[in-house]
C-alpha positions, 0 to 999 in steps of 0.5 A: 543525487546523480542521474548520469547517462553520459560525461558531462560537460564542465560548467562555469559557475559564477557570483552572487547574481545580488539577490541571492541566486546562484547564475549558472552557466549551462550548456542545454539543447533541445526544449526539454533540457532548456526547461529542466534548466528554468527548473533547477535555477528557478530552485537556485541549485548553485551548480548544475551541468546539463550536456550531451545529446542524452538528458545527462545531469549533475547536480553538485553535492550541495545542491543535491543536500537541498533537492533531497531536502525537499523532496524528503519533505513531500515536495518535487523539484517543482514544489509540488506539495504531494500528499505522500512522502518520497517512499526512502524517507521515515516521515509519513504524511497524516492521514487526510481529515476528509476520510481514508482514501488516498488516492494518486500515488505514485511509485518512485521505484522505476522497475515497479510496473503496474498491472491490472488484474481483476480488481486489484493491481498486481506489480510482480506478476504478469497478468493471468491470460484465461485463454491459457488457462488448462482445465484446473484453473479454469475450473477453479476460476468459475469456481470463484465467479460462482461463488458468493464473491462473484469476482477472482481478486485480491490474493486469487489471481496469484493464487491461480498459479497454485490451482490446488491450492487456490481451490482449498484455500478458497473454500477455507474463506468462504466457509470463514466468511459466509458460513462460519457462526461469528457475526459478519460486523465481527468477522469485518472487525478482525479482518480490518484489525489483520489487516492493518496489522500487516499492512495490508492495503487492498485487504483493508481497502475491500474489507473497509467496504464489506464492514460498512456493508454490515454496520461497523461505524465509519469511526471505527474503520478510520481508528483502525486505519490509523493505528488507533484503538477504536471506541467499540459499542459492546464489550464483544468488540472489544473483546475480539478487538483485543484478542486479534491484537494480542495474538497478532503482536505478543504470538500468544494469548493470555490466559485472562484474554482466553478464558475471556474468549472461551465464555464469551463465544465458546469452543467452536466460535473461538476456534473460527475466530483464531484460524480467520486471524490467520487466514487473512493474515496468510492473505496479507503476506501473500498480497504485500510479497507480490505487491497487489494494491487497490485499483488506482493507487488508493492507499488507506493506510500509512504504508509503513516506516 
C-alpha cells in the first residue's frame, strides 16, 4: 500500500519499545498528520514516514501486508468492522439475519462519483437537466410520469438519451408488466430470479417491493437473494422458477422444461414469459454497465466475486 503526493522524508526506526510495539520516529505537521500518526502506531505499523507539506505517507512493505490484511477482512485502518468486504477482495460478507437490506456502502473507488436521479443513483452518467429536454424527451418523459409507474427510474433515465428507444422499450415493460396474461406474483417471481441472475441491485431492490405488494412471501425473496432455490407454494412456481434459471444459465431449454411450460401456460403465456426474462435482463445489463443502485446505497444482494 503506497499513497505518494511528494518524496518522503527518511525515518529513524527504533527497537522493541518491550511490549511488542514498534516505536517510530515521525516527522508529522499539522493535527491531521499527528492524528494519522496515533492511528498507525496505535496498529503497531513497524515502519511509517509521514513528511512534507502535502499528506505524503509510506508505509513499508510489511506493514502494508498487515494493513491490507485487515482491511481485506472487513476492517479500516481504525478496526472499524464494516459489514461490506473492501470491493478487491473475493471474500464476501453473509447476508444480514434481520433482512436484506444493506445499507451504508460505501465505494472504494475515488473517481466513482454518485449522482442522484430519479430514484436511483446513477455514478457514470451526469444528471439528465429536464429544462434541456427537446420536445421528444419531454414527450417521452410525461409519457413515463402518466403511465402506471408514475415515476422516470431505474434503466429510464438512461434511456432518456435514446428517446426512441426509451419510448418503445417503455411500452415493451408496460404491456409485460400491467397487461400481459401472467399472474403479477409470477411475473415478480421471474424479475427478481433475472435479476439476481445478473446482479441487478436496484432491479431486485424495486422489484422486491413490487412481489410483496403482490404476495410473494418475504421467504422466498430472501432465497433468492441469497442464491438459494427458494421453498415455492405451487408447482407453477416452481416451474417458472425453474425455466428463468434454466434459460438464464444453460442459454437453452430443455425439452421436458418446455413441454412442461407449453401445458402449463400455453402458447401465448409462454411466449410473454420468455421475452419478460429478456426484458429485464436487458434491464439489468443496462443498469449494471452505467452503474445505477438504489437510493442510499442499499444493496440487496452480495455484489458479485
Amino acid at each position: 500500500m503506497r499513497i505518494k503526493a511528494g518524496a518522503p522524508r527518511a525515518a529513524k526506526r527504533t527497537g522493541d519499545t518491550g511490549d511488542g510495539a514498534m516505536a517510530t520516529t515521525l516527522d508529522c505537521r499539522g493535527a491531521a498528520r499527528l492524528a494519522m500518526t496515533i492511528v498507525l502506531i496505535r496498529h503497531r505499523l513497524p515502519s511509517v514516514v509521514i513528511a512534507g507539506l502535502d499528506p505524503a505517507i509510506h508505509v513499508s512493505c510489511d506493514a502494508t501486508a498487515r494493513m491490507d490484511a485487515r482491511i481485506a477482512s472487513g476492517h479500516d485502518a481504525e478496526g472499524w468492522q464494516s459489514p461490506f468486504p473492501n470491493p478487491h477482495c473475493t471474500r464476501s460478507p453473509a447476508m444480514p439475519p434481520e433482512g436484506l437490506a444493506m445499507t451504508g456502502r460505501r465505494r472504494h473507488d475515488a473517481g466513482n462519483r454518485k449522482r442522484k436521479q430519479g430514484n436511483a443513483t446513477m455514478s457514470r452518467l451526469p444528471d439528465l437537466d429536464i429544462a434541456t429536454f427537446d420536445d421528444h424527451q419531454k414527450r417521452i418523459y410525461d409519457s413515463l410520469m402518466a403511465s402506471p409507474r408514475g415515476r422516470v427510474s431505474g434503466p429510464f433515465p438512461v434511456l432518456l438519451r435514446t428517446p426512441e428507444m426509451c419510448d418503445r422499450f417503455q411500452n415493451l415493460g408496460k404491456y409485460l408488466r400491467f397487461e400481459c396474461s401472467l399472474d403479477k406474483q409470477l411475473i415478480e417471481l421471474v424479475v427478481l430470479t433475472v435479476a439476481r441472475h445478473w446482479h441487478a441491485q436496484y432491479e431486485f431492490w424495486a422489484h422486491a417491493t413490487f412481489a410483496r405488494q403482490h404476495g410473494l412471501a418475504d421467504a422466498i425473496i430472501e432465497a433468492i437473494a441469497a442464491g438459494k432455490r427458494p421453498d415455492l407454494p405451487t408447482p407453477q412456481h416452481e416451474l417458472l422458477y425453474t425455466y428463468t434459471r434454466e434459460i438464464l444459465e444453460t442459454s437453452r431449454c430443455s425439452q421436458k422444461t418446455y413441454d412442461a411450460m407449453l401445458a402449463a401456460f400455453g402458447e401465448e403465456t409462454f411466449v410473454e414469459i420468455t421475452v419478460l426474462v429478456g426484458y429485464y435482463s436487458a434491464g439489468a445489463v443496462l443498469m449494471n454497465t452505467f452503474e445505477v443502485a438504489p437510493p442510499d446505497g442499499t444493496l440487496p444482494m452480495e455484489e458479485p466475486r
